[in-house]
Structures are given as structure tokens and as C-alpha cells.
N, CA, C and O atoms as a Tinker XYZ file with bonds, in Angstrom:
   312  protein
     1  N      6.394000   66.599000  -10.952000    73     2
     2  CA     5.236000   65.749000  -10.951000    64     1     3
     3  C      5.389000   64.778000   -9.782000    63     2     4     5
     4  O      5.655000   63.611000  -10.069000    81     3
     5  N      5.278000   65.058000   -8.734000    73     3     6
     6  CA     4.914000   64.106000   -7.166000    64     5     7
     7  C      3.745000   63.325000   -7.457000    63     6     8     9
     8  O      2.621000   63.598000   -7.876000    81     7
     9  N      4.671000   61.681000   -6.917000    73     7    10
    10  CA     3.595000   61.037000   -6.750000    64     9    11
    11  C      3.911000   60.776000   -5.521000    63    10    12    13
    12  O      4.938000   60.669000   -4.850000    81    11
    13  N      2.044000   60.648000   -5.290000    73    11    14
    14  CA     2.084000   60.695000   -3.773000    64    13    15
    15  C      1.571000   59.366000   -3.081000    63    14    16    17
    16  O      1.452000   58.730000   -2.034000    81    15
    17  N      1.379000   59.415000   -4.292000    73    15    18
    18  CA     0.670000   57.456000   -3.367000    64    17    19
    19  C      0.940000   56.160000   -5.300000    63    18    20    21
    20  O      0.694000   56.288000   -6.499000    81    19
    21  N      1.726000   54.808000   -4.121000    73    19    22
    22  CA     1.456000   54.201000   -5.280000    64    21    23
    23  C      0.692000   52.799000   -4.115000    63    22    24    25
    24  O      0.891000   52.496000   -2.938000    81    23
    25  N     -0.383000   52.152000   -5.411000    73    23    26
    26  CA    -1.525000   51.449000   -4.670000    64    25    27
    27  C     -1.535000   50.297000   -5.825000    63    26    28    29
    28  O     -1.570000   50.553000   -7.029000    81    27
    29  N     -1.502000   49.097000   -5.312000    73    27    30
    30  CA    -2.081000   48.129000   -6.444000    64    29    31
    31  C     -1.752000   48.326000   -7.428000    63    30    32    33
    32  O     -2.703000   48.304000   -8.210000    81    31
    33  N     -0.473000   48.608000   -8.061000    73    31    34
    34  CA    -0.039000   48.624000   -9.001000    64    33    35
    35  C     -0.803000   50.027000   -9.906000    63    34    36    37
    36  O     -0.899000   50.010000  -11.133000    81    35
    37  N     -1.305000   51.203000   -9.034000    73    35    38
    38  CA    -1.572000   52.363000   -9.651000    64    37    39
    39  C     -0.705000   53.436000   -9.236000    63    38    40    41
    40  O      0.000000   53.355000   -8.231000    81    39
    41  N     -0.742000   54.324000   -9.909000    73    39    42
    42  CA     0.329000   55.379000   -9.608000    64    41    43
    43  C     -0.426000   56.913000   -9.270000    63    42    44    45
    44  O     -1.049000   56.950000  -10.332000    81    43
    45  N     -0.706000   57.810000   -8.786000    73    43    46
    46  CA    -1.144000   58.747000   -7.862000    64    45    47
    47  C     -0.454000   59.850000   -7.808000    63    46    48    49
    48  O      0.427000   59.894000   -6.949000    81    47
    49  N     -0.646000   60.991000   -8.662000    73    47    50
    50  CA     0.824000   62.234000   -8.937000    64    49    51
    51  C      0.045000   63.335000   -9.198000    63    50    52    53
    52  O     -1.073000   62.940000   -9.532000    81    51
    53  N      0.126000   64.662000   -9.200000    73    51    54
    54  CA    -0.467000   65.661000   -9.804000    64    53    55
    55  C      0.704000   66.379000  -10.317000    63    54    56    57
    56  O      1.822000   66.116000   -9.875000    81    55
    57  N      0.510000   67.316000  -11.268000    73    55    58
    58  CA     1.708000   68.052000  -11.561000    64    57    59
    59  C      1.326000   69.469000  -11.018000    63    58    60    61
    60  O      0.270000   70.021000  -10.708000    81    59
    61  N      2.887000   69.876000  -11.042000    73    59    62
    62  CA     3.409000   70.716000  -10.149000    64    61    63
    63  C      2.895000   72.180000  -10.762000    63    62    64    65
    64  O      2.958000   73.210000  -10.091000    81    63
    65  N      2.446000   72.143000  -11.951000    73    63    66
    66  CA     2.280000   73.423000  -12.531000    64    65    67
    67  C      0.568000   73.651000  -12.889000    63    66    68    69
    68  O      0.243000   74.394000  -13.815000    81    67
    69  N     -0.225000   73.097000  -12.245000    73    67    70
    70  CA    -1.808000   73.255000  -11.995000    64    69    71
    71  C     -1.821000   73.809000  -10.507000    63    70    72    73
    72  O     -1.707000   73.182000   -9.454000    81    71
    73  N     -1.943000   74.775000  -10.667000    73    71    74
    74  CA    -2.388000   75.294000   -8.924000    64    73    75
    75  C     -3.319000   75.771000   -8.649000    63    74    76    77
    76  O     -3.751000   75.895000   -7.503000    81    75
    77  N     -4.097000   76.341000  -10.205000    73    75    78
    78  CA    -5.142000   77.203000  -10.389000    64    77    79
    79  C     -6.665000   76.051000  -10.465000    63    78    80    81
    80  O     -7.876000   76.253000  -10.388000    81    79
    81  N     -5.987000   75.085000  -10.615000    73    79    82
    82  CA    -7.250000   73.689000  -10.624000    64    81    83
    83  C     -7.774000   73.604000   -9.336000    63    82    84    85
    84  O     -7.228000   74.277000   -8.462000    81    83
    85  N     -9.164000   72.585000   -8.925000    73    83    86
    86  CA    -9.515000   72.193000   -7.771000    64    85    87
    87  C     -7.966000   71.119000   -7.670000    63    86    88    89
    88  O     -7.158000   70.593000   -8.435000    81    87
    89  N     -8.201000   71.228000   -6.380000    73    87    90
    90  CA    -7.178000   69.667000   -5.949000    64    89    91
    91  C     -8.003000   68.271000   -6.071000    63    90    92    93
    92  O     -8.981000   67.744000   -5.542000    81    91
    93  N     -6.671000   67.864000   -7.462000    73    91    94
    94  CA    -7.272000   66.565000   -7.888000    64    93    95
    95  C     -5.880000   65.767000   -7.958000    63    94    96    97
    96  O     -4.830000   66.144000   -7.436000    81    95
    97  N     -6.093000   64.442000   -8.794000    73    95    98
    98  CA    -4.889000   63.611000   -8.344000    64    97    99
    99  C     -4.989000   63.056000   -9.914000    63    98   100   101
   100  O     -6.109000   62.673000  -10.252000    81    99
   101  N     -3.979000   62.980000  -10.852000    73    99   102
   102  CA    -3.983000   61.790000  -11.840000    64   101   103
   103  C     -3.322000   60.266000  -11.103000    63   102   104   105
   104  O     -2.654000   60.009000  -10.102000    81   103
   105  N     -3.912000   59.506000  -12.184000    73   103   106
   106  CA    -3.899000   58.580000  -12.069000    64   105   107
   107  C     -3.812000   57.450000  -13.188000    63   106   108   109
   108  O     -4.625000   57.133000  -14.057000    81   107
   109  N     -2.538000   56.944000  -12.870000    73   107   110
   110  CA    -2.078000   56.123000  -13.934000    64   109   111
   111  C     -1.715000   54.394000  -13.583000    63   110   112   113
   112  O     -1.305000   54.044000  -12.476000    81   111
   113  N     -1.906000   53.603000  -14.522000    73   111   114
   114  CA    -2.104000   52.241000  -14.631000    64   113   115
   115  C     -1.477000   51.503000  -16.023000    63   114   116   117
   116  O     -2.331000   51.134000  -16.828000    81   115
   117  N     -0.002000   51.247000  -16.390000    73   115   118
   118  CA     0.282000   50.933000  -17.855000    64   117   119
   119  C     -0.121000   52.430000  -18.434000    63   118   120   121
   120  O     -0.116000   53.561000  -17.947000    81   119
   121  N     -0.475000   51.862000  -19.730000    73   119   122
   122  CA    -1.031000   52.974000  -20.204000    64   121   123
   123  C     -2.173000   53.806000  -20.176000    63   122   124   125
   124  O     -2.176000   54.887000  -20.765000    81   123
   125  N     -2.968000   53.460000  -19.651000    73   123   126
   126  CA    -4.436000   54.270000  -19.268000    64   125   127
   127  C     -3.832000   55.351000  -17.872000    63   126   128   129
   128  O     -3.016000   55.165000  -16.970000    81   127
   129  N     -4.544000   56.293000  -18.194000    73   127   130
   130  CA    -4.807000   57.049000  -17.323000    64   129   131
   131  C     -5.652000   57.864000  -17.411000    63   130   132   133
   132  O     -6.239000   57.996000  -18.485000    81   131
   133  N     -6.059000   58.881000  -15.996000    73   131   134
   134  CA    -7.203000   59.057000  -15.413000    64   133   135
   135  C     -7.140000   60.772000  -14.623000    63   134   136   137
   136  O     -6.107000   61.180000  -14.093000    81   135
   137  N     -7.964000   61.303000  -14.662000    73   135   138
   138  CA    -7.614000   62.365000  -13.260000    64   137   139
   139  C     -9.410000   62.377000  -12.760000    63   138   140   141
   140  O    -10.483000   62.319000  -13.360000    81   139
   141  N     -8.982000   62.484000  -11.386000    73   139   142
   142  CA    -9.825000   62.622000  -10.423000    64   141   143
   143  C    -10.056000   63.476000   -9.764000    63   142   144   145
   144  O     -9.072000   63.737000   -9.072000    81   143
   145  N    -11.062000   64.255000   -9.533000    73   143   146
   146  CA   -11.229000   65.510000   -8.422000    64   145   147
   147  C    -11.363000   64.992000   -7.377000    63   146   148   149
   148  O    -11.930000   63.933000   -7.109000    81   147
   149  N    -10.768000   65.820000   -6.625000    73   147   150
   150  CA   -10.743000   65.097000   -4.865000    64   149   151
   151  C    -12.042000   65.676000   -4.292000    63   150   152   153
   152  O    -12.668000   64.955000   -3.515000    81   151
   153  N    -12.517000   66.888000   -4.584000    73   151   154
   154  CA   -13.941000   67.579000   -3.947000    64   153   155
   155  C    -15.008000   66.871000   -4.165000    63   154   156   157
   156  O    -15.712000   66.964000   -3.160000    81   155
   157  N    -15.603000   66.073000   -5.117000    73   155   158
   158  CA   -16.361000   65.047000   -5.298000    64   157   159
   159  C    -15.997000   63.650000   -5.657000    63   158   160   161
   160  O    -16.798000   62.715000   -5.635000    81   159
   161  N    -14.784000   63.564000   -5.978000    73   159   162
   162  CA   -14.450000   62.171000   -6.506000    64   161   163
   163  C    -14.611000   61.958000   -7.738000    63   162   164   165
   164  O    -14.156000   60.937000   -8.254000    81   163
   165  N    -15.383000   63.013000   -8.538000    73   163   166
   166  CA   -15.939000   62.684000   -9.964000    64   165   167
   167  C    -14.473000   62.430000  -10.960000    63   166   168   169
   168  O    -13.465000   63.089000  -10.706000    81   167
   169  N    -14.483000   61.708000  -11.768000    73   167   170
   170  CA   -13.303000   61.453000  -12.727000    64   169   171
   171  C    -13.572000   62.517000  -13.813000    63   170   172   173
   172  O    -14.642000   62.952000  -14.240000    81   171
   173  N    -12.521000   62.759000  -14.079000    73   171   174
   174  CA   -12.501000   64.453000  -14.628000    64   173   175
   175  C    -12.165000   64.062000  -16.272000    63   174   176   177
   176  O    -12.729000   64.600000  -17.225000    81   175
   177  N    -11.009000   62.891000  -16.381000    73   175   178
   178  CA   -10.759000   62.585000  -17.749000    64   177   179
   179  C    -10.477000   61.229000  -17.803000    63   178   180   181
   180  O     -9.989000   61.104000  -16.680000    81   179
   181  N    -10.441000   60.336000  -18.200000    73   179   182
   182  CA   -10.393000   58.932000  -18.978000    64   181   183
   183  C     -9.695000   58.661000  -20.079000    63   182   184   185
   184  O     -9.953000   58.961000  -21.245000    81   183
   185  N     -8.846000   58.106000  -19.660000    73   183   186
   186  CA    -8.053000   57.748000  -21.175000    64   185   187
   187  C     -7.629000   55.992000  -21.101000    63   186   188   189
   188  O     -6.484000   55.578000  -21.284000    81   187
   189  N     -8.794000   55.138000  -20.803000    73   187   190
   190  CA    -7.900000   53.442000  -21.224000    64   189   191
   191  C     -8.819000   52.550000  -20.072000    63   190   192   193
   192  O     -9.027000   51.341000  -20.167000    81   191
   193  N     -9.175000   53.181000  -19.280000    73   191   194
   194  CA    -9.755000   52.360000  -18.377000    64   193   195
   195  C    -10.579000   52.401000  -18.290000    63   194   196   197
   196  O    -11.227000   53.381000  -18.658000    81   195
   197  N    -11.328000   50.884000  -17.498000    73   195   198
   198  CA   -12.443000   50.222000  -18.138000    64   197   199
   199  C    -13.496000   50.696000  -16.787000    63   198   200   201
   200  O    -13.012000   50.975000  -15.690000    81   199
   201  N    -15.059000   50.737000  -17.072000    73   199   202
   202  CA   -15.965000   51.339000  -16.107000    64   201   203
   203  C    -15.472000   50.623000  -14.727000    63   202   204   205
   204  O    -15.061000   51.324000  -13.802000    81   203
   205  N    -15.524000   49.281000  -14.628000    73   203   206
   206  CA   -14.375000   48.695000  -13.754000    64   205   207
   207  C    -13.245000   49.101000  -13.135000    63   206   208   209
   208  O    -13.132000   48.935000  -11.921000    81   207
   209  N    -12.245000   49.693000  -13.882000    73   207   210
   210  CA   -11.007000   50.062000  -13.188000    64   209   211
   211  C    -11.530000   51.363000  -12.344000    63   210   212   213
   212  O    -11.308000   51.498000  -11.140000    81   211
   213  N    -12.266000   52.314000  -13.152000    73   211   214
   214  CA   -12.660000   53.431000  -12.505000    64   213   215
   215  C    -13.461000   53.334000  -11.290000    63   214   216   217
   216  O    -13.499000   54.320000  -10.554000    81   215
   217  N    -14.278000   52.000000  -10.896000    73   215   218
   218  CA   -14.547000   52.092000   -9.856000    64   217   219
   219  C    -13.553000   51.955000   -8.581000    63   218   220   221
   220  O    -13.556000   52.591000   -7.527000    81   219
   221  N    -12.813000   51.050000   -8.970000    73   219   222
   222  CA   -11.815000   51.243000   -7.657000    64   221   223
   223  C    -10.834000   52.406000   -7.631000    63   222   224   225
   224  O    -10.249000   52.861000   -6.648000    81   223
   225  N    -10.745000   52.918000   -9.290000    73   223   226
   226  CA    -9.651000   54.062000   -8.557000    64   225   227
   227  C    -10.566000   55.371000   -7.733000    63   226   228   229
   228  O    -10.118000   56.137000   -6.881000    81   227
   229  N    -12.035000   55.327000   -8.325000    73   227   230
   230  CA   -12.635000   56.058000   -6.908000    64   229   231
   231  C    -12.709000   55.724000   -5.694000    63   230   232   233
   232  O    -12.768000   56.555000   -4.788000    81   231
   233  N    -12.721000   53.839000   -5.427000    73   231   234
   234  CA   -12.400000   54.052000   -4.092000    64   233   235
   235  C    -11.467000   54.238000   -3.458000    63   234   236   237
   236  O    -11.596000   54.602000   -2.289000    81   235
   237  N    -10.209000   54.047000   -4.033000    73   235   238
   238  CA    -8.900000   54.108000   -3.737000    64   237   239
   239  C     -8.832000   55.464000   -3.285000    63   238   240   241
   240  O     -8.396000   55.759000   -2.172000    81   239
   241  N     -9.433000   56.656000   -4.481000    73   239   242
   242  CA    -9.277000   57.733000   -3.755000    64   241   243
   243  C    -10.114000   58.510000   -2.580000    63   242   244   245
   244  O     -9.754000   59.529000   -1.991000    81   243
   245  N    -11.137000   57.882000   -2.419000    73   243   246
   246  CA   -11.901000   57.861000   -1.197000    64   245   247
   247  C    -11.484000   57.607000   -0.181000    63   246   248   249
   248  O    -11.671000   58.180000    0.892000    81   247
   249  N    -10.790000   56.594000   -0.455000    73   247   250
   250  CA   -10.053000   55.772000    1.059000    64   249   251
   251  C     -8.730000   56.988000    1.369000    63   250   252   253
   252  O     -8.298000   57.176000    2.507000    81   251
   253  N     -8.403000   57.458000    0.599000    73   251   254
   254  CA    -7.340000   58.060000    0.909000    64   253   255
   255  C     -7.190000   60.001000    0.384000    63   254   256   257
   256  O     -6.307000   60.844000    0.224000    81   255
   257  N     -8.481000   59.896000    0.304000    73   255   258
   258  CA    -8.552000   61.316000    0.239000    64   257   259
   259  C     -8.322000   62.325000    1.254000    63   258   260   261
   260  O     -7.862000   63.406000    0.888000    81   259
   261  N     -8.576000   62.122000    2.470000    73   259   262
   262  CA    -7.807000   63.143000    3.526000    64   261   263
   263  C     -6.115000   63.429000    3.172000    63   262   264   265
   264  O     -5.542000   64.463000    2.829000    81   263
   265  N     -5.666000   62.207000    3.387000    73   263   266
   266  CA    -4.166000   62.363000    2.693000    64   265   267
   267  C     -3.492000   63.005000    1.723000    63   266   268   269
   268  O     -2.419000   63.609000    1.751000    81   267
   269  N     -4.795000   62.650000    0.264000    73   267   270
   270  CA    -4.373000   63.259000   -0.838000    64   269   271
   271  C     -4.354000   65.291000   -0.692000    63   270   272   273
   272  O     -3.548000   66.143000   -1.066000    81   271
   273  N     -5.765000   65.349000    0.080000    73   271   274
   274  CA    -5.763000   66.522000    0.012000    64   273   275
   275  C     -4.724000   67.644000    0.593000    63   274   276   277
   276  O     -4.482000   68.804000    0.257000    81   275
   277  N     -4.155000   66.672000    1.745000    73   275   278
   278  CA    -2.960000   67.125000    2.480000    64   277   279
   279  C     -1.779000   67.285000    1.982000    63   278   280   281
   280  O     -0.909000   68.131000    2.189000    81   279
   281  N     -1.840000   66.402000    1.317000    73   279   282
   282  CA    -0.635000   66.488000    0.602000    64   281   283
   283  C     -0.635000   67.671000   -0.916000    63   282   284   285
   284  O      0.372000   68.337000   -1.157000    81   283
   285  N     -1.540000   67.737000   -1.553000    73   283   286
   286  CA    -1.800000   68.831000   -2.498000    64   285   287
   287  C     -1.806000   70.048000   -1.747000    63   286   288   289
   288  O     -1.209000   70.998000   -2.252000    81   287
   289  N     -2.536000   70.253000   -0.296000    73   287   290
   290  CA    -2.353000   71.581000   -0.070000    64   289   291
   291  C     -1.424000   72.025000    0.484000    63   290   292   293
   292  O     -1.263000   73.245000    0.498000    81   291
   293  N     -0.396000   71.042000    1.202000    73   291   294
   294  CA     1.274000   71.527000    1.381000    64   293   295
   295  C      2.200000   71.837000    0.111000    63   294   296   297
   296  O      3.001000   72.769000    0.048000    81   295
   297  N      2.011000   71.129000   -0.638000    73   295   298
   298  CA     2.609000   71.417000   -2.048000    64   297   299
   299  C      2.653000   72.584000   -2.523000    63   298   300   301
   300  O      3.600000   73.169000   -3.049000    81   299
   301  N      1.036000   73.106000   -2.228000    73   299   302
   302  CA     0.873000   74.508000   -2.716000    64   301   303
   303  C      0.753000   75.646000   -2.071000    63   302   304   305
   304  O      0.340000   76.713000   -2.527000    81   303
   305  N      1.235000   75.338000   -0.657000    73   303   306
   306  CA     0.874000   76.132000    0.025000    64   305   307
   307  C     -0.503000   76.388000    0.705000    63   306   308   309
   308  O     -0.691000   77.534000    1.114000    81   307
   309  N     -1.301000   75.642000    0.845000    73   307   310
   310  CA    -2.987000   76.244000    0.598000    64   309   311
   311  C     -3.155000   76.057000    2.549000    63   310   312
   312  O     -4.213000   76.346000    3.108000    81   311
């Protein structure tokens, strides 16, 4: 489980055994967490965080979505 980015006290990892998924990124904060698709940004699951938090962890991953994607598709080869 690589994390690939930590931001503002969020944490940024996908696991290693989804390859067959779009490239997306979870995302964790305490106990809430989150996963995000990187192809639209849409938040895929929700577990703790508030309509609030979810807005910045979309921008967070906006801001840094070239990266993320780079980094998922070396991982997997793509």
C-alpha cells in the first residue's frame, strides 16, 4: 500500500492489489477516509468526511493529479 503523497495532514496511497480499477488514490485523514478517481475526480467512497473536507481533498487531487497518475501508472506498469 504506497503512499504517494502526504498533504495537510492527509495521507494519499492506493493499494497494490487493484490494478484492474481506473487509477484512483485513497485517501485518509484520522479516521475518515475516502477514494477518489483520478479520471474525473469524482469521490468514489466516503467514509467520515464532511462535504467540506471533500472539497479540498478534490482539490488537493486536482492540484496534483498529473503526479498521482504517474505515479499509479509506474507502479503498474501502464
Amino acid at each position: 500500500m504506497p503512499t504517494v503523497l502526504r498533504l495537510e495532514g492527509f495521507r494519499f496511497y492506493f493499494y497494490s492489489h487493484e490494478p484492474n480499477e481506473p487509477p484512483h488514490v485513497h485517501v485518509d485523514h484520522g479516521s475518515a477516509t475516502a477514494k477518489v478517481w483520478l479520471y474525473d475526480n469524482a469521490i468514489a467512497r466516503n467514509v467520515g468526511f464532511s462535504a467540506k473536507e471533500l472539497g479540498k481533498i478534490q482539490r488537493m487531487v486536482r492540484e496534483h493529479q498529473q503526479s498521482l497518475e504517474e505515479v499509479w501508472n509506474a507502479f503498474f506498469g501502464i
